[in-house]
C-alpha positions, 0 to 999 in steps of 0.5 A: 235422916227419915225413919227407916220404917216410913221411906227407904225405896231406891230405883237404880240401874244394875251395875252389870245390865243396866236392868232397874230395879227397885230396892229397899235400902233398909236392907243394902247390907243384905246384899240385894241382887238384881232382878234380872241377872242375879248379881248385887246390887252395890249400895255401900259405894257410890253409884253412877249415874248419867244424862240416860238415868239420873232423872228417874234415879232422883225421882223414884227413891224415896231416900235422900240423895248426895249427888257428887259432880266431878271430872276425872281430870279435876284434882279438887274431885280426885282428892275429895273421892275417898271421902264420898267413898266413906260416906257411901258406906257409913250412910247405906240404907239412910240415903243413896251417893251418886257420882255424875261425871259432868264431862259424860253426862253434860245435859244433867250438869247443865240443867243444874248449872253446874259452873265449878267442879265439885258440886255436891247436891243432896235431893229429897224427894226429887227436888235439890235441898242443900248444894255445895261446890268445892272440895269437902270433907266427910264431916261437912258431906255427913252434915249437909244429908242431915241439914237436908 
């Protein structure tokens, strides 16, 4: 994982507006609120993103980024989300988890060719380090944010 003190920016939509907002993940556990509508920025669970924000969300954070795509009627991605939830939690302010609904946001799944379902990517200043496809453990999620 980077040293906390040298890299921890994230850019991400608000949940509740849609406003961005630029957060020092460092200090997710102090519950950040969004600029414009003052409710909290959610670091400690997965974000989602979609073909409108992933491309700046990627680009603007300098924190790696575990990126999990999977589809609402997949079985595999419905058994690993508990595990992408924990690591959510365990990695806030290390590192930033997404979940990209391939079915919503076909463009993004495309531009990285996405053929099976799950697919975990982890990026590191904006470009894709470590891929995985196929239901995993929190173990191996844990071990590719720090390979990566």
């Amino acid at each position: 994982m980077p040293d906390i003190s040298t890299a921890t920016r994230v850019t991400i939509r608000c949940q509740f507006c849609q406003t961005w907002n630029r957060v020092d993940a460092s200090r997710a556990s102090d519950r950040p609120k969004c600029g414009k509508c003052a409710k909290p920025m959610l670091l400690d669970r997965p974000i989602h993103l979609g073909d409108d924000d992933f491309d700046r969300t990627i680009r603007d954070s300098e924190i790696p980024i575990l990126v999990d795509f999977y589809a609402d009627w997949c079985g595999p991605c419905k058994m690993m989300a508990p595990a992408i939830d924990e690591l959510a939690a365990r990695v806030q302010g290390r590192a930033l988890v997404g979940k990209l609904d391939t079915d919503r946001a076909s463009k993004v799944a495309g531009s990285f060719a996405i053929r099976g379902i799950p697919t975990v990517i982890v990026f590191r200043n904006g470009r894709e380090t470590k891929r995985q496809s196929g239901a995993v453990g929190l173990e191996v999620l844990m071990g590719m944010l720090d390979a990566s």
